[in-house]
C-alpha positions in Angstrom: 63.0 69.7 62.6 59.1 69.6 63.2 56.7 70.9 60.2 56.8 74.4 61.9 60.0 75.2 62.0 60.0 73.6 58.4 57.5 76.3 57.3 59.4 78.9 58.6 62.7 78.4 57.1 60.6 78.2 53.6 58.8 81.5 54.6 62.3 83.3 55.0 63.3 81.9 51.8 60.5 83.5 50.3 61.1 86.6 51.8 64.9 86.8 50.9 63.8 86.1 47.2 61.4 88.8 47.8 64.3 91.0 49.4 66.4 90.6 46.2 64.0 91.3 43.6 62.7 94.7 45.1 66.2 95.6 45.9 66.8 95.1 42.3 64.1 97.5 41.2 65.7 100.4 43.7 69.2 100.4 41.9 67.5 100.8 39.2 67.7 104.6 38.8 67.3 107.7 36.3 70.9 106.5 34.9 70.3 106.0 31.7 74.1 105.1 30.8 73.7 101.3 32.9 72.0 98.6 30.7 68.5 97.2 31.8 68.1 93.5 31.2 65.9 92.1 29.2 62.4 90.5 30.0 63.5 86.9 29.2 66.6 87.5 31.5 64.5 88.7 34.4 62.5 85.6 34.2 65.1 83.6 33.9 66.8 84.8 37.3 63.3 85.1 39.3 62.3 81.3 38.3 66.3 80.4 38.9 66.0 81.9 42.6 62.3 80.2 43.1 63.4 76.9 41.6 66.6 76.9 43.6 64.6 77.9 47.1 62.0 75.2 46.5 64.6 72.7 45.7 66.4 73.3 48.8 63.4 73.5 50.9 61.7 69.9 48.8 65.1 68.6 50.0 65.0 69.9 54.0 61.1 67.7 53.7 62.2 64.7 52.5 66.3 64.3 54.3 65.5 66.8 57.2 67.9 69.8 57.9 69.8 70.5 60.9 71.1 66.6 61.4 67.4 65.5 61.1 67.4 61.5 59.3 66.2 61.0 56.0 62.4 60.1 55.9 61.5 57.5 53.6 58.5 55.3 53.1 58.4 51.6 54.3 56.3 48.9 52.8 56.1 45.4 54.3 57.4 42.3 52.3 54.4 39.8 51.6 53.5 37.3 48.9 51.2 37.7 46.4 50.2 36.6 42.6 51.8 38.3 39.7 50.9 38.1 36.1 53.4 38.7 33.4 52.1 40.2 30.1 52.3 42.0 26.7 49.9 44.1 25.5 49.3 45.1 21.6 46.5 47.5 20.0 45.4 45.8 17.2 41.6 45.5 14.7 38.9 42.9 15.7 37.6 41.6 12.2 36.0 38.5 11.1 37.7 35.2 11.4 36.2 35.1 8.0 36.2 37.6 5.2 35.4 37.9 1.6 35.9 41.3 -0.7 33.2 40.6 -3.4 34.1 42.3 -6.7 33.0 42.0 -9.8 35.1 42.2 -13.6 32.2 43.2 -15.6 31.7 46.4 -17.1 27.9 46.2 -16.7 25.8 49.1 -14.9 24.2 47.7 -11.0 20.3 47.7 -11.9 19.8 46.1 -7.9 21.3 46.3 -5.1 19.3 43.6 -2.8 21.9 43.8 0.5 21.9 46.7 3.3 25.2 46.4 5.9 24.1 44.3 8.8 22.0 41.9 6.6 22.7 38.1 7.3 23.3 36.4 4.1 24.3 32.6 3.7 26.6 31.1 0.9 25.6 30.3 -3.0 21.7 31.1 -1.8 21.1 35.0 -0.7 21.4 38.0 -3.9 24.3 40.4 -3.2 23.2 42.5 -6.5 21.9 42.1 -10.2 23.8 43.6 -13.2 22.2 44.9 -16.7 22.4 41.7 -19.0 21.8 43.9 -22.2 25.4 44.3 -23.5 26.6 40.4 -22.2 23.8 38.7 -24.3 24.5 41.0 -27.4 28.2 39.5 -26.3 26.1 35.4 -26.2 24.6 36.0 -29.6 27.7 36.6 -31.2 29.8 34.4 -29.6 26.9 32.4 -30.5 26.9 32.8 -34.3 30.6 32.3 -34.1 30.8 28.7 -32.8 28.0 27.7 -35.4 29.7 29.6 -38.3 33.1 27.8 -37.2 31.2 25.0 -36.5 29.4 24.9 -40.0 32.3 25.3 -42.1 34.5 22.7 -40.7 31.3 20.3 -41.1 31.4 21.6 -44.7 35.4 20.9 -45.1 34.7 17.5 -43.8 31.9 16.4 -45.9 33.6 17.9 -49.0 36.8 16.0 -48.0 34.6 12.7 -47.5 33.5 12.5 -51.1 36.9 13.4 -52.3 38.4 10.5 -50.3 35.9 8.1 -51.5 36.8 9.0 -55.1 40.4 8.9 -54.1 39.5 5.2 -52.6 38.4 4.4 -55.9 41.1 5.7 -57.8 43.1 3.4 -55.7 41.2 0.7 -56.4 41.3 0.8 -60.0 45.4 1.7 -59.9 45.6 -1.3 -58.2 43.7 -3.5 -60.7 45.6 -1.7 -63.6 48.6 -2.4 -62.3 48.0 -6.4 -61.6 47.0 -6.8 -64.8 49.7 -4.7 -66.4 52.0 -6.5 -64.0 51.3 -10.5 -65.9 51.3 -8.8 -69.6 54.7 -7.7 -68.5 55.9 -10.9 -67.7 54.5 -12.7 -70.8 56.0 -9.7 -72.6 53.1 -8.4 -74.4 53.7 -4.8 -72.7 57.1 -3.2 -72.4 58.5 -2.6 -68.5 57.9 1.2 -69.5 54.3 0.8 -69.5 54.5 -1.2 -66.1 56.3 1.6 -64.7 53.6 3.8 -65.5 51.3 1.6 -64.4 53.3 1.5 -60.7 53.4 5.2 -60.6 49.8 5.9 -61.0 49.6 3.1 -58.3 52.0 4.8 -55.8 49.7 8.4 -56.6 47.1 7.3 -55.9 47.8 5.7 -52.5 49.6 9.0 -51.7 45.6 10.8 -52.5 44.3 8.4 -50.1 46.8 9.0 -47.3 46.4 12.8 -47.3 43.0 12.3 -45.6 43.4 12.1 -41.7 41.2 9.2 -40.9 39.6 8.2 -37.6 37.2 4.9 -37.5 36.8 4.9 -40.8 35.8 8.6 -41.1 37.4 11.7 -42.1 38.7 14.2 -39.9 38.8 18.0 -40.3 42.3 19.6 -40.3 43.9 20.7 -37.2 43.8 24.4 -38.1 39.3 24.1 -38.3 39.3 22.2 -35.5 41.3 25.0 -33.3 39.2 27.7 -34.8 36.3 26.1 -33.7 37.4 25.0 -29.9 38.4 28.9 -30.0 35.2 29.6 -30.2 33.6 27.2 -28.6 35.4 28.7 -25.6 34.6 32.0 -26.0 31.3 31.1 -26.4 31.5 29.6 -22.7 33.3 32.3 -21.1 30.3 34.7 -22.5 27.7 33.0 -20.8 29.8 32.5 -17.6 30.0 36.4 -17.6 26.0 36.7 -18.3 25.7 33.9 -15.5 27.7 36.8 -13.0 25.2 38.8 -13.5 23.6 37.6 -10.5 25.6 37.9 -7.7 25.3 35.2 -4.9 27.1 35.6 -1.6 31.0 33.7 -1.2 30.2 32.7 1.8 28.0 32.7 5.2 28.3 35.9 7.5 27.1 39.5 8.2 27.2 42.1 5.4 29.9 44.8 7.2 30.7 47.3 4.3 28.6 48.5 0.9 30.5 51.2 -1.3 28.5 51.1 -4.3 24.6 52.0 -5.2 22.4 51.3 -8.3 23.5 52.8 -11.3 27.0 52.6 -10.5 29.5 49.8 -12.9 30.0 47.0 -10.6 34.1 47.2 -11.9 34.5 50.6 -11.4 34.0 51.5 -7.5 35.6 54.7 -6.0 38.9 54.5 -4.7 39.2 51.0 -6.0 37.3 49.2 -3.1 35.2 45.6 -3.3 31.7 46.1 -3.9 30.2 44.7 -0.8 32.3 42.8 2.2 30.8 39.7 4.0 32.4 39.1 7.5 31.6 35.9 9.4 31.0 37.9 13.1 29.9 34.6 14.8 33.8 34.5 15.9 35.6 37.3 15.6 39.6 37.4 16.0 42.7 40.2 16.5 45.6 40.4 13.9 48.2 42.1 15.7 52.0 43.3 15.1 54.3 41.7 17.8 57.7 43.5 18.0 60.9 40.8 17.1 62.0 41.4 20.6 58.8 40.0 22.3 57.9 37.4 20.0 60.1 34.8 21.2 57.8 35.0 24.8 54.5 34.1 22.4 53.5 30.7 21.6 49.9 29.5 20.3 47.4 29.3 23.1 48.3 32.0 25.2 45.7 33.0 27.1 44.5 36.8 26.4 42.7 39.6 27.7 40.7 42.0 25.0 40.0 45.2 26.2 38.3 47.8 24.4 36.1 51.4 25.2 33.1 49.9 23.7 33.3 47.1 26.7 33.3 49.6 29.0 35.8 50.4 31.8 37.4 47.5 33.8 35.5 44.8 31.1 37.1 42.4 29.2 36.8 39.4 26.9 38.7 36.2 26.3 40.8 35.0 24.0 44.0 33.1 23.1 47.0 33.0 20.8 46.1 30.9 17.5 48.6 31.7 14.9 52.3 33.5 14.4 53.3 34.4 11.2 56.8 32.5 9.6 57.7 35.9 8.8 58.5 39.4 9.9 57.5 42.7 7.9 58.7 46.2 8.5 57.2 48.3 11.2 57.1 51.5 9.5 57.4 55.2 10.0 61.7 54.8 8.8 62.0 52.2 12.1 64.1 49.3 11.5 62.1 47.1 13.9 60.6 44.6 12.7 57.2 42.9 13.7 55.5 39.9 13.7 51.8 39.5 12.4 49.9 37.4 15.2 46.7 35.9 15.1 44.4 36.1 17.9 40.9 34.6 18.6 38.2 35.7 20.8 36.9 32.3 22.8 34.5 34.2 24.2 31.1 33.9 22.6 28.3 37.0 22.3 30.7 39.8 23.3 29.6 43.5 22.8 32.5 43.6 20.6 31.9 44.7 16.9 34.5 44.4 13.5 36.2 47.3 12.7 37.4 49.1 16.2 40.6 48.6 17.6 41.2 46.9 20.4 43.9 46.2 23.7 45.5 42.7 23.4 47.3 41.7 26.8 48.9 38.5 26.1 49.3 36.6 29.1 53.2 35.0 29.0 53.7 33.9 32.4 52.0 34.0 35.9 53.0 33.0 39.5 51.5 32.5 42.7 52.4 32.6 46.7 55.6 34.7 45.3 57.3 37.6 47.0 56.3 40.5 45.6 56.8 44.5 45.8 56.6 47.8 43.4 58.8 48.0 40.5 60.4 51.5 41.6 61.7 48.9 44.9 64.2 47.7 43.2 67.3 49.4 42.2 70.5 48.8 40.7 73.7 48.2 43.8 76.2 50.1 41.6 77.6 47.0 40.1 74.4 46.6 37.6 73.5 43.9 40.2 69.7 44.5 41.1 69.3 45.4 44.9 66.7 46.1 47.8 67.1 48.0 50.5 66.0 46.9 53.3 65.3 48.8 56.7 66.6 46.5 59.9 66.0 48.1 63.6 69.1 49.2 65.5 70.4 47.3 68.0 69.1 49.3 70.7 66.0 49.9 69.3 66.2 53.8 68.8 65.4 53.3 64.8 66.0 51.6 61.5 69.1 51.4 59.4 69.7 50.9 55.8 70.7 47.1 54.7 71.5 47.1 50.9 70.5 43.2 49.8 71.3 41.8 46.4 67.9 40.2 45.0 67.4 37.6 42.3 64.6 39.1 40.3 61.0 36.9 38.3 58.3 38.4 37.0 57.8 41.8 36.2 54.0 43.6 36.0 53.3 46.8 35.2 53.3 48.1 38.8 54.8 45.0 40.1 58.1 42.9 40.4 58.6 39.4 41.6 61.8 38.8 43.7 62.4 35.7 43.9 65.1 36.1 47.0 68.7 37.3 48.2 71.7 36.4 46.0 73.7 36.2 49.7 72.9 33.6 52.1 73.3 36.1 55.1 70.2 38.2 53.5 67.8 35.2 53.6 66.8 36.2 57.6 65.1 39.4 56.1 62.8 37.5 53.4 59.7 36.2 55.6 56.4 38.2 56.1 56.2 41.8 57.3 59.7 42.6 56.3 60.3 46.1 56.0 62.1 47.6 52.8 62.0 51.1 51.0 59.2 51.3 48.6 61.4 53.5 46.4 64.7 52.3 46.2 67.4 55.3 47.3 70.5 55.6 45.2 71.9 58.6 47.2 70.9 56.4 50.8 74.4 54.3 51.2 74.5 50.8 53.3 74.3 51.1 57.6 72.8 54.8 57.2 69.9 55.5 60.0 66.7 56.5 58.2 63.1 57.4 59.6 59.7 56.2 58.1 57.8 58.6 56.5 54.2 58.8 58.8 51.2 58.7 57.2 50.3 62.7 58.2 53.8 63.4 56.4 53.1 61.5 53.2 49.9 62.5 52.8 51.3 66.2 52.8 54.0 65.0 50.6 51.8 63.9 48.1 49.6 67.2 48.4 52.1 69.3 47.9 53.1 67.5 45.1 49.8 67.6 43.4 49.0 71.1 43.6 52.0 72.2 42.8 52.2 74.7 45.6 54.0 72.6 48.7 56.3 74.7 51.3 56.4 77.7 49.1 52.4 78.0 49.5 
């Protein structure tokens, strides 16, 4: 059937849709007794009958009518390069990044930073805090440590003259006693006067020993000593705060965020954010979220592509796989998935890229070269879940092409693209060489030996057409 005879049979289709809609509208008398369908029914039927005739003539274009074959398009086997990928939206940051915060309840008197400064580490002035309330907080601690300090050096020096006097005491125990001691043993004192002689003796060395002594000096008790550490300590952790007054920057980089102003109390920011964030944008990175059933085809250095709008169209940057976490998390949104945080440097130096926008991973996991290659929708399943081609071989006599169903091992797989890598069947290996013909789409419905004819160029380009504007054979 030619395209002319095609348009006529959808013109009568048309007009016998026509037909039955106006015929509808004459029955439809005065008698008020038969019920009138509703609106949404009358639709219903009119796109019903459309739908149907388009359907029916859609199918005449693309398997003909009347005996005509089924047109189909052709492409021609070849070899080509395939790539293999994975792509993943994820935020370009810093490959380093500080949060600068402070703990002190102190009021911001400057703010020396803008975002976008440079600053470098332990040298530039993020900010300066009011010092009023922390040195009120040094003078006390202050008189503290001195008043701890000055009574255990009080406690000591009383203690030192009492232990000299209890050294001396000792002394003259001791001498009382010898003495005592050879009267005893001439008789000339009873043993009960040696026995008090012995326990003044043993008192006194009991006065001595209650003194701790270190080289030959005395010691304050533990109980001073720990009050006046204590406050030795707070002392220092006074003037540490009073030193945080100034605040230096953590570390080397570009000043990306500021979410505080003078006046403000550097612990106290809205909505609980850092007062400033310091980004090192000399080499910027990707974390992104690999699914659990992709991340077994990652592996550090990976090559990647980084796309993003603010590139431009059809530009990217590179990069590479650095680091996979040793742990999963939960995807979110009530999905049991889980996903795998991934690490991803950008290689390639002075990039229009910028922190803080997301970007378009692709992760390259596997290319080929000099491979046969065709469209994705070429290949099908055969009905056993055994991926298939189909093939279109010439006729013996020449007078057209029939359909060969062929069992393919299948590679790579692209977004458009597929790699076959070649027949499962021996006898199918004749049709793999260059300028093979097979069906670009593959035809579940088109059965194995069943003649088909190539869709011309003409035909598809009015395929396509009518396909695009919606209009077709019932324009």
């Amino acid at each position: 059937m030619d395209r002319q005879e095609q348009k006529t049979e959808t013109e009568a289709i048309e007009k016998e849709i026509q037909a039955i809609m106006e015929g509808g509208k004459k029955e439809e008398t005065s008698e008020k007794k038969r019920r009138r369908p509703g609106k949404k029914a009358g639709k219903f039927l009119l796109l019903l009958l459309v739908g149907g005739g388009l359907l029916f003539a859609g199918s005449r274009l693309l398997f003909g009518g009347g005996g005509s074959l089924p047109q189909v398009e052709l492409g021609s086997l070849a070899r080509g390069s395939i790539t293999e990928s994975l792509t993943v939206t994820g935020p370009v940051e810093g490959t380093d990044s500080v949060d600068v915060t402070s703990r002190l309840h102190a009021r911001i008197t400057e703010l020396k930073v803008k975002e976008g400064d440079r600053v470098e580490a332990g040298k530039t002035v993020l900010a300066r805090l009011d010092t009023g309330e922390l040195q009120k907080e040094v003078e006390i601690a202050e008189g503290n440590y001195k008043l701890a300090a000055a009574q255990r050096d009080e406690k000591v020096k009383e203690d030192t003259e009492a232990w000299k006097k209890a050294r001396q005491e000792l002394k003259a125990a001791q001498e009382d006693y010898d003495r005592k001691a050879v009267l005893a043993q001439t008789g000339d004192i009873s043993q009960v006067e040696l026995a008090t002689a012995e326990n003044s003796l043993q008192e006194a060395k009991r006065n001595v020993d209650a003194y701790r002594i270190r080289d030959g000096k005395v010691m304050a008790e533990d109980s001073m000593e720990i009050q006046v550490q204590n406050a030795e300590l707070a002392l220092e952790q006074t003037r540490e705060k009073l030193t945080e007054t100034t605040i230096l920057a953590p570390i080397s980089g570009t000043v990306t965020r500021v979410n505080t102003k003078v006046g403000q109390f550097a612990d106290d920011i809205e909505n609980n954010r850092p007062m400033i964030t310091i980004e090192n944008l000399d080499a910027l990175q990707m974390e992104i979220k690999v699914s659990e059933y992709s991340i077994g085809k990652v592996s550090p250095g990976q090559e990647v592509r980084i796309t993003a709008d603010i590139l431009g169209e059809g530009k990217s940057v590179a990069g590479e796989v650095m680091s996979i976490s040793p742990t999963g998390e939960e995807k979110g949104g009530g999905s049991t998935e889980r996903v795998i945080p991934t690490r991803i440097r950008i290689t390639e130096p002075d990039t229009a890229l910028i922190a803080g926008i997301n970007a378009k991973a692709q992760i390259i996991l596997e290319e080929a070269s000099g491979v046969w290659t065709v469209p994705v929708s070429a290949v099908g399943e055969d009905g056993t879940g055994q991926a298939a081609m189909q093939f279109a071989v010439p006729k013996e006599d020449g007078s057209g092409c029939r359909i060969r169903v062929v069992p393919v091992e299948t590679g790579l797989e692209s977004d458009l693209e597929l790699e076959v890598k070649g027949p499962v069947r021996e006898e199918d290996q004749e049709l793999f060489q260059e300028g093979s013909r097979y069906l670009s789409a593959y035809h579940a419905e088109l059965s194995e030996g069943q003649e088909i004819q190539e869709l011309q160029t003409g035909e598809k380009a009015a395929a396509t057409g009518s396909v695009a504007d919606g209009k077709g054979a019932a324009s």
